[in-house]
N, C-alpha and C positions, 0 to 999 in steps of 0.2 A: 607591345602596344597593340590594341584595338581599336576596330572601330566601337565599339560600346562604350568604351575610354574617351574618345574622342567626340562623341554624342554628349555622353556625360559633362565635357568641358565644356564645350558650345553653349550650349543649355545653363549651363552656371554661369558664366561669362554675360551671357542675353539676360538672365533673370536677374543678376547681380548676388544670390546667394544658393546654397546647396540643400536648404529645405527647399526651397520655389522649384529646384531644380528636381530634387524627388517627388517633390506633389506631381510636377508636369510628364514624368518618366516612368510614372508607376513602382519609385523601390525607394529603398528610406535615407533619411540622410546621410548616416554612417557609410553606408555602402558608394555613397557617390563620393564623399570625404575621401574615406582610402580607395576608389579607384585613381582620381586624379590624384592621390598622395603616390598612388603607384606613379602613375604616367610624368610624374615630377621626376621621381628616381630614377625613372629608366631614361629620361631626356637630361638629368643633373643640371636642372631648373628649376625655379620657383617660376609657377604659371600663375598663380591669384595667391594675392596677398587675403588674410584670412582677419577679418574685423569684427566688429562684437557685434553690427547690425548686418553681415553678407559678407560678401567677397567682392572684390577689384583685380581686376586684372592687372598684371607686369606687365612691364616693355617688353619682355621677351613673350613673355605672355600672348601680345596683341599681333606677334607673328605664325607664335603654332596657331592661334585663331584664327587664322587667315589661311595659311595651310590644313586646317581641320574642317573648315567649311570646305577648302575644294575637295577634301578628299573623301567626305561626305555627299555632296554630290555627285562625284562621280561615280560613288561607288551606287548609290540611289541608279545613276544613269544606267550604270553594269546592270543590275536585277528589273531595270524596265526593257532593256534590251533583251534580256535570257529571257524576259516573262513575251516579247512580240515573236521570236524565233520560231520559224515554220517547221523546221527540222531538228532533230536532236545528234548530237555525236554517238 
């Protein structure tokens, strides 16, 4: 799992479907389909149920959600820190 994985969920879940979600992320539908089809497999979850008009998020779903936004900001937080840092290692 990645973070680009876990962007890509966010973003589907907020838009309610995975064209909205490539229009809003710059890459195409297919690509945001199998990444979260990946991140389904490696978590052995169904995260969004998949509809003829978008997607819906699962119960289980509406916890990696929750867990994928904090892990998206903090990681946002991490690269605002590295980017104030006076000194380098």
């Amino acid at each position: 799992m990645d973070l680009k994985q876990l962007q890509y969920f966010v973003v589907s879940v907020e838009s309610g479907s995975f064209k909205k979600a490539a229009e809003m992320l710059y890459t195409t539908q297919p690509h945001i389909s199998k990444s979260i089809k990946n991140l389904e497999t490696e978590l052995n979850v169904q995260l969004l149920e998949r509809k003829a008009r978008g997607v819906e998020v699962t119960e289980s779903g509406k916890k990696i959600y929750e867990y994928a936004c904090n892990m998206l900001v903090d990681a946002s937080r991490m690269q605002q820190w590295k980017k104030t840092r006076k000194c380098c290692v």
